[in-house]
C-alpha positions as CSV (number, residue, x, y, z in Angstrom):
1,X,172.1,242.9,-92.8
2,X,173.3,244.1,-96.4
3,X,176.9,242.7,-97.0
4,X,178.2,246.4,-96.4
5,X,176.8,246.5,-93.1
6,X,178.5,243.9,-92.4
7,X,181.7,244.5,-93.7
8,X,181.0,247.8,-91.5
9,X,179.7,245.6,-88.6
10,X,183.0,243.3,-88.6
11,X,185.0,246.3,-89.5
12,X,184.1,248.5,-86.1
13,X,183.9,245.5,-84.0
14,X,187.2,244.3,-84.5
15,X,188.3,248.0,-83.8
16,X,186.6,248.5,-80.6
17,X,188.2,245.2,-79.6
18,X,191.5,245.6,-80.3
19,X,191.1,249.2,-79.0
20,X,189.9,248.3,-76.1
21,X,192.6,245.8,-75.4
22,X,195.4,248.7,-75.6
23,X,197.1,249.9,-72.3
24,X,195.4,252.5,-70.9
25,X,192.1,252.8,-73.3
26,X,190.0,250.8,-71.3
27,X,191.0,252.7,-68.5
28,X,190.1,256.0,-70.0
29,X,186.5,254.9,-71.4
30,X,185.3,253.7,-68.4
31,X,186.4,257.1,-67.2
32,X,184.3,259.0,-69.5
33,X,181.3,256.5,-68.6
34,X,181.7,257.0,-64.5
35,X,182.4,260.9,-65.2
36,X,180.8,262.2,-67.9
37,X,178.1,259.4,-68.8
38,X,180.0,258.4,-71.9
39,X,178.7,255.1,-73.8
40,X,181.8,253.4,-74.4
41,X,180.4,252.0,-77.1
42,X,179.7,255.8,-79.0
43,X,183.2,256.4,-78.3
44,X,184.9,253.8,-79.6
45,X,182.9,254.6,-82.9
46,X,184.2,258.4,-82.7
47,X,187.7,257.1,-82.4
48,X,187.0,254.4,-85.5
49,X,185.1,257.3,-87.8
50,X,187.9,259.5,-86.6
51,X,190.8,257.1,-87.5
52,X,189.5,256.6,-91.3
53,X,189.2,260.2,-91.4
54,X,185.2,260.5,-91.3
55,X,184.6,264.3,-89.5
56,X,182.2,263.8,-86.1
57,X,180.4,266.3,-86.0
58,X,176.7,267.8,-84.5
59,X,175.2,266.0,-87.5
60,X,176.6,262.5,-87.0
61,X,176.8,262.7,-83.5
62,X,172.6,263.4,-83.4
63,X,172.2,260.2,-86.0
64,X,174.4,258.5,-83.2
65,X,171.8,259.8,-80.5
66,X,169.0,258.6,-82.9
67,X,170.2,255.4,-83.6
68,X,171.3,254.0,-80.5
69,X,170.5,256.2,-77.4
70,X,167.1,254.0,-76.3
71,X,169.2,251.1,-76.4
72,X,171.8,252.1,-74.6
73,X,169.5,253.8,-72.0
74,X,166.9,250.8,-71.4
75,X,169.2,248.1,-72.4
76,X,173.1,248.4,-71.7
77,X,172.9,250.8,-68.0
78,X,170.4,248.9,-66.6
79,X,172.8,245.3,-67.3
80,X,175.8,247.3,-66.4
81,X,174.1,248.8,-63.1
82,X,172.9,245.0,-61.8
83,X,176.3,243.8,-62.6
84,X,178.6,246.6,-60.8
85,X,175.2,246.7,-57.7
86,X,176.0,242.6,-57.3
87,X,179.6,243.6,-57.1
88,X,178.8,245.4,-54.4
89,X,175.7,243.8,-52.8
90,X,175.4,240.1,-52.8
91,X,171.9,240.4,-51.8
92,X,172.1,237.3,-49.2
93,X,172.9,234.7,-51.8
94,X,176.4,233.2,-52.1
95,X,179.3,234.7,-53.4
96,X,180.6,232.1,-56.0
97,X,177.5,232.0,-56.7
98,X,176.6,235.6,-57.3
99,X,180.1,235.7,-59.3
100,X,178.9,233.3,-62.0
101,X,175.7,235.2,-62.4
102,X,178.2,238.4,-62.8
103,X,179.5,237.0,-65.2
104,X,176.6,236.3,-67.4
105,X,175.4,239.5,-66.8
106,X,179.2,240.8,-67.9
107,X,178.6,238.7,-71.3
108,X,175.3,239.9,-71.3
109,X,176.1,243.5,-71.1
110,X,179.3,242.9,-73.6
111,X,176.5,241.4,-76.4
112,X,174.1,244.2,-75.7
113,X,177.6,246.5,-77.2
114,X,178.3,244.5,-79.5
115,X,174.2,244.9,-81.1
116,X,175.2,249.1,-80.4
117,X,178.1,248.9,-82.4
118,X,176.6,246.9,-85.3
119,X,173.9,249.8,-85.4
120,X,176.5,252.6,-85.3
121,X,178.8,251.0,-88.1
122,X,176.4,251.9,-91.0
123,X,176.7,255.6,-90.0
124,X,179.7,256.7,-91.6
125,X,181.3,253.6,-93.2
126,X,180.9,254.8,-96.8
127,X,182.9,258.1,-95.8
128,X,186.4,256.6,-95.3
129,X,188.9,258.4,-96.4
130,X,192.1,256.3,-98.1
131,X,195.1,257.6,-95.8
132,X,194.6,260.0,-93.1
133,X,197.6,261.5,-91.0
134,X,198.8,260.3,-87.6
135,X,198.4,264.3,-86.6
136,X,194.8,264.3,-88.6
137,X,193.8,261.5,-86.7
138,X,194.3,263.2,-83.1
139,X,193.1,265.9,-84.0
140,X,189.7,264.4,-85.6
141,X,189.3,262.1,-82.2
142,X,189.4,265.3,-80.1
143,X,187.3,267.3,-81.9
144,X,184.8,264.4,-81.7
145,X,185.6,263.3,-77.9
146,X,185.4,267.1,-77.2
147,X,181.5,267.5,-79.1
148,X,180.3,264.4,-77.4
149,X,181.1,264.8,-74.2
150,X,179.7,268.6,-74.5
151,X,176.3,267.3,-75.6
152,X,176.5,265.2,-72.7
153,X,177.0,268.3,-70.5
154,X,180.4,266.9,-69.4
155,X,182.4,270.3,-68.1
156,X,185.5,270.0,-70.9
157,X,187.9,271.3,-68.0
158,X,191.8,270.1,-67.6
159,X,191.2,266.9,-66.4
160,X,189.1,266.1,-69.2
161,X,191.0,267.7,-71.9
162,X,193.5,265.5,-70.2
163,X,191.7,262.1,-70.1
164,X,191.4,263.2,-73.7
165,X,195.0,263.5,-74.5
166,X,195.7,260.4,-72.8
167,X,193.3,258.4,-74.4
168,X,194.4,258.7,-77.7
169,X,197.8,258.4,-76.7
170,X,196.7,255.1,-75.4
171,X,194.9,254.7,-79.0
172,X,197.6,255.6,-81.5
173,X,200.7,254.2,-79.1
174,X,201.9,251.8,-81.8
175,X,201.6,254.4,-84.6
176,X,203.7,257.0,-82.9
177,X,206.0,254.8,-82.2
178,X,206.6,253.0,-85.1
179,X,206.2,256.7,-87.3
């Protein structure tokens, strides 16, 4: 990896993680995953593009398709779908033991997003923009929550206009709040 990519890697990693770690945000990813099929992963990097003022549009968001959708598909579900089956099924084997080998799988699955989110970095990380605008930002996240989740064929109704409202309330909790 070039030392921009990894600048980029570091740079979105570190964003999804904090992110993610807000009140509420986790909450409303794993929404758009269980409703809409949302990688969490793909939006994470729309809020990230979106908060340095990088546009997601069509044309990014098929060069997100391109770059990580196999992955995701043949590598992150099926981790993610053994992990929630053995919460749910402990297949005849004990459960403390069963809950270690979750938890594997739940590092597992968490490295697997990691390698997604080093792939998606290089995308846009030369298009930042120096200061973008509270307002500019929410905007900019909902224009590219609201393309995603369309390609995905995920009906943009109330509820998911709301999820949508509430996740980047979640997002930019501190920075309304402080200005």
């Amino acid at each position: 990896m070039s030392q921009p990519s990894i600048e980029a890697a570091r740079s979105l990693w570190d964003y999804a993680t904090a992110s993610y770690d807000r009140p509420g945000v986790a909450e409303s990813c794993l929404w758009f995953q269980d409703h809409c099929r949302g990688d969490v992963p793909v939006i994470l990097f729309i809020s990230w593009c979106s908060m340095r003022g990088v546009l997601v549009d069509h044309q990014l968001l098929a060069q997100v398709e391109q770059t990580v959708s196999v992955w995701h598909r043949d590598v992150v579900t099926p981790l993610r779908g053994l992990r929630r089956e053995l919460k749910r099924d402990l297949k005849g084997i004990a459960q403390e033991t069963v809950f270690a080998f979750r938890e594997k799988l739940k590092a597992l699955e968490l490295e697997a997003e990691h390698l997604e989110l080093n792939a998606l970095a290089t995308l846009s990380y030369d298009k930042t923009v120096s200061t973008v605008s509270v307002s500019d930002q929410k905007k900019l996240i909902e224009s590219g929550l609201v393309q995603y989740l369309g390609k995905l064929n995920c009906d943009i109704d109330a509820q998911t206009r709301e999820k949508i409202s509430t996740f980047i309330a979640c997002l930019l909790a501190e920075k309304t709040a402080s200005g």
